[in-house]
Phi, psi and omega in degrees: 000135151355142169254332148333296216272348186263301191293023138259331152291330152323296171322316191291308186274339165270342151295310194303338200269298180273010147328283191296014182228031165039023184271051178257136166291157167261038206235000187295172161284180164311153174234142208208099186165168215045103145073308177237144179269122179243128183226143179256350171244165188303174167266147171305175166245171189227164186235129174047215187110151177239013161282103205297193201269121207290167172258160190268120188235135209221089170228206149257003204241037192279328204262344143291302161359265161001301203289321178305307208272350184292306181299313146351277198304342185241007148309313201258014194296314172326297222254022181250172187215202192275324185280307173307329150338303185294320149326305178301306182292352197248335163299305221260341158248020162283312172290290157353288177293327159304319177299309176291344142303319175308329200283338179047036160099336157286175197275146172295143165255106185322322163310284213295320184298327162272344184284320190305324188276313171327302170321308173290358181254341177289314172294293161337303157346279194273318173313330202267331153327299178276007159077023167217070159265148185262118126211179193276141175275348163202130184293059172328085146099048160069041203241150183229177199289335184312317235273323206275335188263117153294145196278135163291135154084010157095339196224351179050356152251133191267332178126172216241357163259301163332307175278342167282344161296303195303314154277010149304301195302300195296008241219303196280291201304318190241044168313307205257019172266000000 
C-alpha cells in the first residue's frame, strides 16, 4: 500500500479522535479557496462577474470547519492539484451542507458536523486509493462531478450515530496498521 496513502489515513484517524474528545482549537479564521467560502454569515448575493459564484458553507461553527478544512489542505497536499482541489473541497463542503440540510432547522451539533466532513474525506481516501476519484477536468459555473451523482438516501449523510459506528469501525480496522 501506497505510503502517502497510510500516512494519511493515520492522520485521518487521530483527527477523528480529535474531533471526538473536541480538543480542536476554536480560533481559525474563515476559510476560503477552490471555489468554496465556509461563513457564519449569508452570503450577498451577486450579479454576474466573471469567476462563477463561489460555494458556500453558513454555519456558526465556520471557524472549526475552517480549521478541518486547513487539516484537509495539508493532509491531501500529495495527491491534490489545480483539477483536483476543486472537487475535494467542493465535495467536503458539499458533505456539510448536507449535515445542514438534514437538521432542518435543529440545533447544530459542531462534533457531528466535522465528523460528518471527516467521513467524507475517508471515502475520498479510499476512492483515490482505488484509483476512482471522479472528478471534472474544468469546474463550468462551480458545478464539480459530486453536485451530477446522485446520493445515497437523496443526501448522502446517514446521521451522527452512523458516522461515529463508522469511525468506531475504522478505529479497530486500521489501529494496528
Amino acid at each position: 500500500m501506497d505510503q502517502q496513502i497510510l500516512k494519511a489515513r493515520a492522520r485521518l484517524l487521530a483527527l477523528a479522535e480529535t474531533i471526538r474528545t473536541r480538543n480542536y482549537p476554536h480560533d481559525s479564521r474563515e476559510w476560503g479557496g477552490a471555489d468554496v467560502v465556509i461563513t457564519s454569515r449569508q452570503p450577498k448575493p451577486t450579479k454576474g462577474g466573471f469567476y462563477p459564484e463561489p460555494r458556500h458553507v453558513v454555519t456558526p461553527f465556520s471557524r472549526e470547519v475552517s480549521w478541518l478544512f486547513e487539516q484537509m489542505r495539508d493532509a491531501f497536499a500529495p495527491f491534490l492539484d489545480s483539477c483536483t482541489k476543486i472537487e475535494f473541497y467542493g465535495r467536503l463542503a458539499n458533505m456539510a451542507n448536507r449535515y445542514l440540510r438534514r437538521l432542518k432547522g435543529s440545533d447544530e451539533v459542531e462534533k457531528d458536523l466535522l465528523l460528518a466532513v471527516l467521513h467524507e474525506v475517508f471515502s475520498i481516501l479510499e476512492e483515490m486509493e482505488d484509483g476512482q476519484f471522479e472528478f471534472l477536468p474544468i469546474a463550468v459555473g462551480n458545478t464539480i462531478a459530486d453536485d451530477l451523482i446522485e446520493r445515497a438516501e437523496g443526501e448522502g449523510y446517514l446521521g451522527p450515530e452512523e458516522t461515529e459506528r463508522f469511525f468506531d469501525d475504522m478505529e479497530r480496522r486500521y489501529h494496528d496498521a
